[in-house]
C-alpha positions as CSV (number, residue, x, y, z in Angstrom):
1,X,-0.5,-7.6,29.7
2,X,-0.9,-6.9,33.8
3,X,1.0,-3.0,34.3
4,X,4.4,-3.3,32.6
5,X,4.6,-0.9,29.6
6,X,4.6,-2.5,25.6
7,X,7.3,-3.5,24.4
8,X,8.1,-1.2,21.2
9,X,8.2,-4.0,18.6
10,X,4.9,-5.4,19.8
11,X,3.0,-2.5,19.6
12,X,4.6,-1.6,15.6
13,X,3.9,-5.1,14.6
14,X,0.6,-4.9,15.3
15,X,0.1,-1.9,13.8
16,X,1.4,-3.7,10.4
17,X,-0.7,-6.3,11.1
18,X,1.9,-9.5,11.6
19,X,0.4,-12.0,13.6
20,X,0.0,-11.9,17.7
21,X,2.4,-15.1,18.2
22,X,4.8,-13.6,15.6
23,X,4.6,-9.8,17.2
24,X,5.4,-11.9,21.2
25,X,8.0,-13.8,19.8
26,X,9.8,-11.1,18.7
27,X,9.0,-9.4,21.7
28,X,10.5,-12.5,24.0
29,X,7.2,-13.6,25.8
30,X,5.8,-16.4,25.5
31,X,2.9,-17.0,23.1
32,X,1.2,-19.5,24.7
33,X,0.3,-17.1,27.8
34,X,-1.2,-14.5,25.6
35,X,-4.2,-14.0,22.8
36,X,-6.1,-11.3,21.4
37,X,-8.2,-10.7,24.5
38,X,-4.8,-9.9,26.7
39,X,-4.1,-7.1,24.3
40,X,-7.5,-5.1,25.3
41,X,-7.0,-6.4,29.2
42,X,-4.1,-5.1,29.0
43,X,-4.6,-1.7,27.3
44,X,-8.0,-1.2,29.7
45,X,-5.7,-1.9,32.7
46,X,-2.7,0.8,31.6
47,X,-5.7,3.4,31.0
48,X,-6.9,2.8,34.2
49,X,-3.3,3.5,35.7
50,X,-2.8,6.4,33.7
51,X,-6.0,8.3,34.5
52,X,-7.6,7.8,31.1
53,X,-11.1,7.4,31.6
54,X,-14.1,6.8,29.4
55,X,-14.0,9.8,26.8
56,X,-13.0,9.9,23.6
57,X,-9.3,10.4,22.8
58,X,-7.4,11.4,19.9
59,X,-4.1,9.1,18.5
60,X,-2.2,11.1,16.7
61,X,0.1,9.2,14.1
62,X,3.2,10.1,12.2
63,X,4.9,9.0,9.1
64,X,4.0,7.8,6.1
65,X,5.3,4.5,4.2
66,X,4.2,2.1,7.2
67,X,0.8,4.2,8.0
68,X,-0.5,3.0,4.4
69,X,0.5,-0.6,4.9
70,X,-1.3,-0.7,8.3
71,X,-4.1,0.8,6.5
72,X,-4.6,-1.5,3.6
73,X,-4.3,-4.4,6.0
74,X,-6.6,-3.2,8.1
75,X,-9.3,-2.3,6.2
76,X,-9.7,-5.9,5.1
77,X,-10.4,-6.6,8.6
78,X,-14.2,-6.9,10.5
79,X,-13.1,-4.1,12.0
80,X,-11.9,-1.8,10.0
81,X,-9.2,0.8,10.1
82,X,-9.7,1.6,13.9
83,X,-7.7,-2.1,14.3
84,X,-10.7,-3.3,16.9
85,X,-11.5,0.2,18.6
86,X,-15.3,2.4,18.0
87,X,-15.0,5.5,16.7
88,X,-16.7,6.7,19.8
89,X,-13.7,5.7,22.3
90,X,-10.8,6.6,19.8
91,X,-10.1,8.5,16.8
92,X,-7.1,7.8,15.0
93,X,-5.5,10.7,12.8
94,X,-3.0,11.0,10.8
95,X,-0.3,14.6,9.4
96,X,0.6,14.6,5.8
97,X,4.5,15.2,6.4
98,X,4.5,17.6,3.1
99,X,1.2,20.0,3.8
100,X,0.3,19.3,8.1
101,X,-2.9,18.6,6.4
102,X,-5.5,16.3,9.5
103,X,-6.8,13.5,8.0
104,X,-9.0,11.0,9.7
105,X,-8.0,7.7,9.6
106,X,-11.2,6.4,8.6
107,X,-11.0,8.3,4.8
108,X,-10.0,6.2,1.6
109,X,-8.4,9.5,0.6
110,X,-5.2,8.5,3.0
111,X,-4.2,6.0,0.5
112,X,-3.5,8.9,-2.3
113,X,-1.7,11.2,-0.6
114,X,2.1,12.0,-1.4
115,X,4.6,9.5,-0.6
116,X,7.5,11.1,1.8
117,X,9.2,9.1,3.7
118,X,10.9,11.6,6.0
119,X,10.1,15.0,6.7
120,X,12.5,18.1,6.1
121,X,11.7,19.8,9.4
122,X,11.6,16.6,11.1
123,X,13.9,16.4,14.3
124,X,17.2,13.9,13.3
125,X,17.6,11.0,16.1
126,X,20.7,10.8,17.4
127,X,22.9,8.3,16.0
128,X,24.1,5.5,18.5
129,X,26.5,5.9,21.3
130,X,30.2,6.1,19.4
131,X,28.9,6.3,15.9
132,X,28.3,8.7,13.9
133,X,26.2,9.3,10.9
134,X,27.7,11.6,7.6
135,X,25.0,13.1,6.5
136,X,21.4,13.1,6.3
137,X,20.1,13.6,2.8
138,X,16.9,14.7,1.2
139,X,16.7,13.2,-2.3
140,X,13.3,12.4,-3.7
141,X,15.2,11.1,-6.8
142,X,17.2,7.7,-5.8
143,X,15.2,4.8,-4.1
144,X,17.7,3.5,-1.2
145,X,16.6,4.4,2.1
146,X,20.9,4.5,3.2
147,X,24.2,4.0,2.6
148,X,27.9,3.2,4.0
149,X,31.3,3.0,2.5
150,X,32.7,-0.2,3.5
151,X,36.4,-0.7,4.3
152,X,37.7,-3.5,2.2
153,X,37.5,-2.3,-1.3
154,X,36.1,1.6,-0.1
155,X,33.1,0.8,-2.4
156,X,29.3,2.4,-1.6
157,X,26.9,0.2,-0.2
158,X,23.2,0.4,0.0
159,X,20.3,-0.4,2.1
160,X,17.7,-0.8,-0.6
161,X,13.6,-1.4,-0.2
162,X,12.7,-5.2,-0.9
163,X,11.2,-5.6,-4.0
164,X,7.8,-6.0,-3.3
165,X,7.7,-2.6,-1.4
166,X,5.1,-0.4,-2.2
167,X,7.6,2.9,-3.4
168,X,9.2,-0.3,-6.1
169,X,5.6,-1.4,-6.9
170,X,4.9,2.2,-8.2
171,X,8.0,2.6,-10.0
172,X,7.4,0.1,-12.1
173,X,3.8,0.6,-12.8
174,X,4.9,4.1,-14.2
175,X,7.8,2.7,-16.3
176,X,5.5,0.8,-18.0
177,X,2.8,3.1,-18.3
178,X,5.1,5.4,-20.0
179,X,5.6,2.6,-22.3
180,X,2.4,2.5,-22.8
181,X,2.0,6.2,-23.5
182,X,4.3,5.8,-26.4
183,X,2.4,3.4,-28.1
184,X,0.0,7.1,-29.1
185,X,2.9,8.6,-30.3
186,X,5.2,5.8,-31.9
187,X,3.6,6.4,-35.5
188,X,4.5,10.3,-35.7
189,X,7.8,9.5,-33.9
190,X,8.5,6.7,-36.8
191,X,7.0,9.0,-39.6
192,X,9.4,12.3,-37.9
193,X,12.7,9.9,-38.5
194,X,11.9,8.5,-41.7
195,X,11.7,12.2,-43.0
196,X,14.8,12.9,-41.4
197,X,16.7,10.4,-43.3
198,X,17.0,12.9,-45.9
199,X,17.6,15.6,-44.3
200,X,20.1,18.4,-45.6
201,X,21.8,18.5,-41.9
202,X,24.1,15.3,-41.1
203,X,24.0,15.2,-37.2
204,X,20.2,14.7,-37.6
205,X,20.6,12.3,-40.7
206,X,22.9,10.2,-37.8
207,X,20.1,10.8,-35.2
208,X,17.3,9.4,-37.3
209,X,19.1,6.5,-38.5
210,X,20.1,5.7,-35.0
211,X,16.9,6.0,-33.5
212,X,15.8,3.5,-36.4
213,X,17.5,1.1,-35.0
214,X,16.7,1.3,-31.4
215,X,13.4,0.8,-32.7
216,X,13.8,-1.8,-35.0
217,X,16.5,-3.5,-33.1
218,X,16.1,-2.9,-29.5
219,X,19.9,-2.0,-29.6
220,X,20.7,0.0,-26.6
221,X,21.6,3.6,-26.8
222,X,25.2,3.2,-25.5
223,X,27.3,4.9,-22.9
224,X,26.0,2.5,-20.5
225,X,29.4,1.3,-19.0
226,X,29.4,-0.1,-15.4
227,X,32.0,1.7,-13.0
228,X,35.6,-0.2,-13.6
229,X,34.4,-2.3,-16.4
230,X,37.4,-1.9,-19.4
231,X,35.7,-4.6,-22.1
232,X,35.3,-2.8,-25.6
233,X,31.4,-2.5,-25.4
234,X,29.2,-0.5,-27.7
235,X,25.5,0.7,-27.8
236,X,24.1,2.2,-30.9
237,X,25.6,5.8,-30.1
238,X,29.3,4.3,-30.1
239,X,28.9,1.9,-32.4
240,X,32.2,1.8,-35.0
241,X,32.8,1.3,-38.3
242,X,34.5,-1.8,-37.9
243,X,30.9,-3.2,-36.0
244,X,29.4,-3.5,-39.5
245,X,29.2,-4.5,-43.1
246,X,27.2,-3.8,-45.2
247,X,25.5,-5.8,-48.0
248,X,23.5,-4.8,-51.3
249,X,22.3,-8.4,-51.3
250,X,22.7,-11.5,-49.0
251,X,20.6,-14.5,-48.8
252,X,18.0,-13.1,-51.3
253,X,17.4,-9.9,-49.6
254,X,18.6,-6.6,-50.6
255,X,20.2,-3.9,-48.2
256,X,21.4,-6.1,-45.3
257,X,23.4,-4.6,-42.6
258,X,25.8,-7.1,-40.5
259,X,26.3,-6.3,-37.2
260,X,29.1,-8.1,-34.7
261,X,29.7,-5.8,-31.5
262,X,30.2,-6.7,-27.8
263,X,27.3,-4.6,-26.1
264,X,26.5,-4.4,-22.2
265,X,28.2,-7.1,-20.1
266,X,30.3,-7.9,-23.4
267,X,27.4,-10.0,-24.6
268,X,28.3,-10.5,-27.9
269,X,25.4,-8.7,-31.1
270,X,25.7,-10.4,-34.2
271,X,22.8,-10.0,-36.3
272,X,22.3,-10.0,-40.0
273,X,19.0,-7.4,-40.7
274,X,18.0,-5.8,-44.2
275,X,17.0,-2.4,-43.7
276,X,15.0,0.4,-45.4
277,X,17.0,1.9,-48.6
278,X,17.3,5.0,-47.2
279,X,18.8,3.8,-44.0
280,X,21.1,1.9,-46.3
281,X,22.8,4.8,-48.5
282,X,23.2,6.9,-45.5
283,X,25.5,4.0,-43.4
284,X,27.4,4.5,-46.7
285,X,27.5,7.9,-46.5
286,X,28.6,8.1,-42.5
287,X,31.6,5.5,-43.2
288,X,32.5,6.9,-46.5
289,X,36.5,7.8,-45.9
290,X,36.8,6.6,-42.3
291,X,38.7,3.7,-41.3
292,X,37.7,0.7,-38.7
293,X,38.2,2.5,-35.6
294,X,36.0,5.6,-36.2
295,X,33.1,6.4,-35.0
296,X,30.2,5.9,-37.6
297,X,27.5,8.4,-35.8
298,X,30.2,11.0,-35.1
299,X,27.7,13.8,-34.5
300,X,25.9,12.2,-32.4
301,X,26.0,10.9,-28.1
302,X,23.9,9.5,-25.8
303,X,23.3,12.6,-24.0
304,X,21.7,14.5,-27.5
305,X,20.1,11.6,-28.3
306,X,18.3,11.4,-25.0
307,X,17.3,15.1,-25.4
308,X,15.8,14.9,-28.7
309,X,14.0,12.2,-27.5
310,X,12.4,13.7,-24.5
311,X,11.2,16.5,-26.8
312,X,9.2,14.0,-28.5
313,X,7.7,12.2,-25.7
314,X,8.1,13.1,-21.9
315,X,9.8,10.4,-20.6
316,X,10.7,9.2,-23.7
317,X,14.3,7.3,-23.5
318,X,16.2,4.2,-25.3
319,X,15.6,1.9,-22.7
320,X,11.2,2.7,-22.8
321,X,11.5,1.9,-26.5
322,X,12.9,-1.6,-25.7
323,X,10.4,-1.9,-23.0
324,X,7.8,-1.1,-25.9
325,X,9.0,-3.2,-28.6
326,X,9.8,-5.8,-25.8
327,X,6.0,-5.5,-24.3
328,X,4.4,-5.3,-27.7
329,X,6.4,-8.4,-29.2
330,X,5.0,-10.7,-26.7
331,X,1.5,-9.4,-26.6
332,X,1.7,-10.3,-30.3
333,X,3.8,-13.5,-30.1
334,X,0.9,-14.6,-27.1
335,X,-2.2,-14.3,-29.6
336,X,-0.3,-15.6,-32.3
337,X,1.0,-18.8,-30.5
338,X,-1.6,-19.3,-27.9
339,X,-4.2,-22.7,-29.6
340,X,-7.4,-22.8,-27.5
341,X,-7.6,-26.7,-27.9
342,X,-3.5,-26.9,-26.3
343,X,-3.3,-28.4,-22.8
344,X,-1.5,-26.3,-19.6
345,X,1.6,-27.6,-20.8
346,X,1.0,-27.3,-24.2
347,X,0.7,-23.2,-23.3
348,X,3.1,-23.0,-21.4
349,X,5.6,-24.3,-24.5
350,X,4.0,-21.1,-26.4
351,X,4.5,-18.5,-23.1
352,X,8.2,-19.5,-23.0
353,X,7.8,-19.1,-27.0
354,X,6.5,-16.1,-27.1
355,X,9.1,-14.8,-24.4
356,X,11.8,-16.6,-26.4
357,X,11.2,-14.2,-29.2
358,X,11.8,-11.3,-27.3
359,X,15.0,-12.2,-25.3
360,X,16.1,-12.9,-29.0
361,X,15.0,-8.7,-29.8
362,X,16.6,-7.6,-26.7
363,X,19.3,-10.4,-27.1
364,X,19.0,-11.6,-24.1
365,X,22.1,-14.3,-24.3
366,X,23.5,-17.0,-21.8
367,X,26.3,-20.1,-22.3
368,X,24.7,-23.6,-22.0
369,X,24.5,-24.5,-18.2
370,X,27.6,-27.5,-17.9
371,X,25.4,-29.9,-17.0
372,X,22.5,-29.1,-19.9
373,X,23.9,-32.4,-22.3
374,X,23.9,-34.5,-19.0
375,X,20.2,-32.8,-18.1
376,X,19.3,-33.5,-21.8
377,X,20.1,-37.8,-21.7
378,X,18.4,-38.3,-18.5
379,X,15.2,-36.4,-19.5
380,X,15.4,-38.3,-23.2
381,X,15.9,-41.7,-20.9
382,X,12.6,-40.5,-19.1
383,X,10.9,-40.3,-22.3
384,X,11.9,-43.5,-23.8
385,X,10.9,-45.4,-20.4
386,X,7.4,-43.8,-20.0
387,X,6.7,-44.6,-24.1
388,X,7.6,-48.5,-22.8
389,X,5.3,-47.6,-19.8
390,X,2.5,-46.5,-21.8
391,X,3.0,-49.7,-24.2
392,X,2.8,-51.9,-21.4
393,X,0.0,-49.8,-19.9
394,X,-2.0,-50.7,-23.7
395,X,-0.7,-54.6,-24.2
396,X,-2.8,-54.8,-20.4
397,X,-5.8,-52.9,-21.4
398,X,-6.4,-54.9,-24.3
399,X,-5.6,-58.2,-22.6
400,X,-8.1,-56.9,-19.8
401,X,-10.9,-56.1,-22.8
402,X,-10.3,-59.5,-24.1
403,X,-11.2,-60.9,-20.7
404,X,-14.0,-58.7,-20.4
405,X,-15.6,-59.9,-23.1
406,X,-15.2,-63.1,-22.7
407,X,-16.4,-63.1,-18.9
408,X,-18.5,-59.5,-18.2
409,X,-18.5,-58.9,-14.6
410,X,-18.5,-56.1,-12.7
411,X,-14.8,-56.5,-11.4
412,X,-13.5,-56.7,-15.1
413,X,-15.2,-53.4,-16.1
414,X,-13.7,-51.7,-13.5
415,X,-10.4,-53.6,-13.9
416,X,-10.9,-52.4,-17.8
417,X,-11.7,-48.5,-16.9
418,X,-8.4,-48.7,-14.6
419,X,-6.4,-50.0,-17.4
420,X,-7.9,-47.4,-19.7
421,X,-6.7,-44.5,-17.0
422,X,-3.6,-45.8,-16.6
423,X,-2.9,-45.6,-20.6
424,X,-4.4,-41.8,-20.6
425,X,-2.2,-40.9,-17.2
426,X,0.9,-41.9,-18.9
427,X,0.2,-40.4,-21.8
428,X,-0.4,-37.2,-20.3
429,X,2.6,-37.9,-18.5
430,X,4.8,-38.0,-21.8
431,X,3.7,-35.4,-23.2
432,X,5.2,-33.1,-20.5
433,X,8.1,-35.0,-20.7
434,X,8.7,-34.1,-24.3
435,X,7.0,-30.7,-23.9
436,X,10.0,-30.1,-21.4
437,X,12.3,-31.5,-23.8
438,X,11.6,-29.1,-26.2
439,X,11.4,-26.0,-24.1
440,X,14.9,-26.6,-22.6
441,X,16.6,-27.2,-25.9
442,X,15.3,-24.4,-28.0
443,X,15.8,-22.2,-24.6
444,X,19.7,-23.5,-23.7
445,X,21.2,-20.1,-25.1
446,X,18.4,-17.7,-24.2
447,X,18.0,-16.2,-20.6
448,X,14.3,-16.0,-20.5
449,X,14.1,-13.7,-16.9
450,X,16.3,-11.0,-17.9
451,X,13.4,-9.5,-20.4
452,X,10.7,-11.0,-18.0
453,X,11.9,-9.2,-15.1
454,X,13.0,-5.9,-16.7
455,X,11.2,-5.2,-19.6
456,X,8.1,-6.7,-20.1
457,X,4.9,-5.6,-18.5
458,X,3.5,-7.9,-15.9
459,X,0.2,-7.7,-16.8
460,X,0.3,-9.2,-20.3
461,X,1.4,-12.3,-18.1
462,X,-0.9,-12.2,-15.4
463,X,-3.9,-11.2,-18.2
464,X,-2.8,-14.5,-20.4
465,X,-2.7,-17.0,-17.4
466,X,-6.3,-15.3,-15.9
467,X,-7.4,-15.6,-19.8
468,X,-6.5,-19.2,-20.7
469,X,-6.5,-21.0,-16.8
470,X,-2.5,-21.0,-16.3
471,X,-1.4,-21.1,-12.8
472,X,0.9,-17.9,-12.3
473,X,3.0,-19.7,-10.6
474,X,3.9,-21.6,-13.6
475,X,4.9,-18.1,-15.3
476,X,6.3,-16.5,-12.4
477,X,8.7,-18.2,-9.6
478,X,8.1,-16.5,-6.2
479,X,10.4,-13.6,-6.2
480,X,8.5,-12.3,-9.6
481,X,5.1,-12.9,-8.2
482,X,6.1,-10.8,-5.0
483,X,8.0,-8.1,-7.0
484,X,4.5,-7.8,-9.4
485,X,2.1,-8.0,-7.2
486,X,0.3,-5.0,-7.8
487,X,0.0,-6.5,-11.3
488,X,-1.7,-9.7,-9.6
489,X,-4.0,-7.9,-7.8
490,X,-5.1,-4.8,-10.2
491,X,-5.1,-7.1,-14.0
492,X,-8.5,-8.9,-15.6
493,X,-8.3,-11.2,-18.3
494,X,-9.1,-8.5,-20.7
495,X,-6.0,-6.2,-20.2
496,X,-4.0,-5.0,-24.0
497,X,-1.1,-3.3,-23.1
């Protein structure tokens, strides 16, 4: 690097371990001039300048988020966590921002300490010449890193960690580890309301009954209203007495309740469900003498709800049973529909199944794309000209058999086995074709990634495509398999949720 000093954004990205060529790029010199030789040339030569001789020193590092990265990377290398350099010429050590604790760079125990991403007696920078900065704020409980008012509309804006970022990874690895959790105590919970439902108090009769449904239903627990948003929508908690009607019998089964409600983003919740008897006589008994506009659980919010529920479950809230029921539904749908003998594609109809039946829980709604009928006829003219294909395909195999037989050579037995593998190809070939028919038409109204995305743990999926030799990718399109990685990387075949 001959005596000039490293540029800052060549020494950082080495330390995360990009690549040398990426790392001068970025630091405008020219890669072709350089490799990983020039880098201990060059740091012999400045320690020469600077007086450094042949003992031991001691790098002191700060931080935390990026330390861990550089770690993990490194330690995959020949080398180690000492990035190329003995132990005997430099020690590299690292200050736990929240205790000053030392520890030595070398220790797996780095990667479990606390994650703080700034420190609160750490010195501020100072903002850039003729700006200024608001505030600087302390708050282990959001996940944006900053944030701006822009001048247009006077809205917030946030700078937010990329998905795949390690502090995202762990939130949702503990969201659905909660879920998890509340799979040891969903029977008391469900034993706890069902007693309720007769209980002599009505604001916990309302409570029980509401919480029935969040289980049964997935129904959210309401109150959920964006900022500005003036659509009529409802969760369970608001829900009105005009939002349903109830049945003694319909369709051969006895206490059904109709519901028709807009819920969040005014996705319209029409669903016709028999219930539990008890659950039945007490909707009676919470619209008896109100009209269309009242409120049915008028003893009860979102806010008590919540509470009651945390006192049965730490953690415990609406949206974790819907991640439960959600996570549960598939793991159930996936043994269920899943036949050993099926091809890839033919398992891949029974994922999107499977998936299908919980968008259709946590109705998970969309309109027909415009162009789905248009989509439709030119994969059905596909079809119909690969069937012709394949019947072609078998008239010439069978003409090639007849000449085979009547003239065996070796040139007409191989003419016969590529005839034969041309008939097998195409039918493989239409069988994707129709498998993809089928997937998109029983799928046009159902948004398959909202639940995928949000509330069903990642390493069902992962476990399922390990288990029965799916690609991922054929699951997952690159965005999911970067925001689940640490499902990739941490799930064997065998995982239950």
């Amino acid at each position: 690097m001959g005596s000039g000093s490293v540029p800052c954004s060549l020494f950082f990205g080495l330390l995360w371990g990009i690549s040398v060529r990426k790392c001068l790029a970025a630091a405008g010199l020219p890669a072709t001039q350089y490799s990983g030789h020039s880098f201990r040339i060059g740091a012999a030569t400045e320690a020469a300048r600077w007086g450094l001789g042949p003992d031991p020193m001691l790098v002191w590092i700060m931080g935390h988020s990026y330390v861990v990265w550089a770690a993990l990377r490194a330690a995959v290398r020949p080398d180690g966590r000492q990035l190329g350099l003995s132990r005997e010429t430099v020690t590299l050590r690292w200050i736990d921002c929240v205790s000053t604790r030392e520890i030595d760079m070398l220790q797996s125990d780095m990667l479990d300490m606390p994650h703080v991403y700034l420190c609160r007696d750490s010195r501020i920078p100072v903002p850039p010449s003729g700006h200024r900065w608001k505030e600087v704020r302390h708050d282990h409980s959001v996940t944006w890193l900053a944030s701006w008012t822009e001048n247009v509309q006077g809205s917030v804006k946030y700078v937010m960690l990329n998905a795949n970022s390690k502090l995202k990874g762990e939130k949702d690895w503990e969201k659905y580890e909660v879920a998890r959790k509340l799979k040891n105590h969903v029977d008391s919970i469900r034993r706890t309301y069902r007693e309720d439902f007769k209980s002599k108090e009505m604001r916990i009769r309302q409570r029980a009954v509401a919480l029935y449904f969040i289980d049964k239903l997935a129904l959210r627990a309401g109150n959920e209203k964006e900022e500005g948003e003036t659509a009529d929508t409802v969760g369970c908690c608001s829900l009105r007495v005009e939002h349903i009607k109830l049945y003694s019998e319909l369709d051969g089964e006895k206490h059904v309740v109709e519901f028709d409600f807009l819920g969040k983003d005014s996705i319209r919740y029409y669903n016709k469900v028999p219930v539990e008897k008890k659950v039945y006589k007490n909707l009676q008994l919470f619209m008896d003498n109100k009209q269309d506009g009242d409120d049915l659980f008028d003893r009860l919010n979102t806010p008590m709800l919540n509470k009651h529920l945390q006192s049965l479950m730490e953690g415990l809230t609406a949206k974790v049973f819907r991640t439960y029921n959600a996570s549960v539904t598939l793991q159930q749908q996936l043994q269920e529909l899943t036949d050993p003998e099926d091809t890839v594609p033919g398992r891949i109809l029974s994922y999107n199944r499977a998936n299908r039946a919980v968008a259709i829980l946590c109705n998970h709604q969309r309109a027909p794309p415009k162009t789905f009928d248009q989509s439709m006829a030119n994969l059905r003219s596909k079809i119909e000209a690969k069937k012709e294909q394949i019947l072609l395909a078998k008239k010439e195999l069978k003409d090639a058999k007849k000449e085979a037989k009547e003239n065996d050579t070796e040139k007409l037995r191989k003419v016969v086995e590529s005839k034969k593998k041309a008939v097998m190809r195409g039918e493989e070939q239409l069988m994707k074709l129709e498998v993809q028919a089928t997937d998109r038409e029983e799928n046009k109204q159902i948004a398959l990634s909202t639940s995928k995305l949000n509330y069903l743990d990642p390493r069902i999926s992962v476990a399922w495509c390990k288990k029965w030799d799916v690609g991922l990718e054929k699951i997952y399109n690159k965005t999911h398999r970067d925001k689940f990685a640490w499902a990739v990387h941490m799930t064997d075949a065998d995982f239950v949720f």
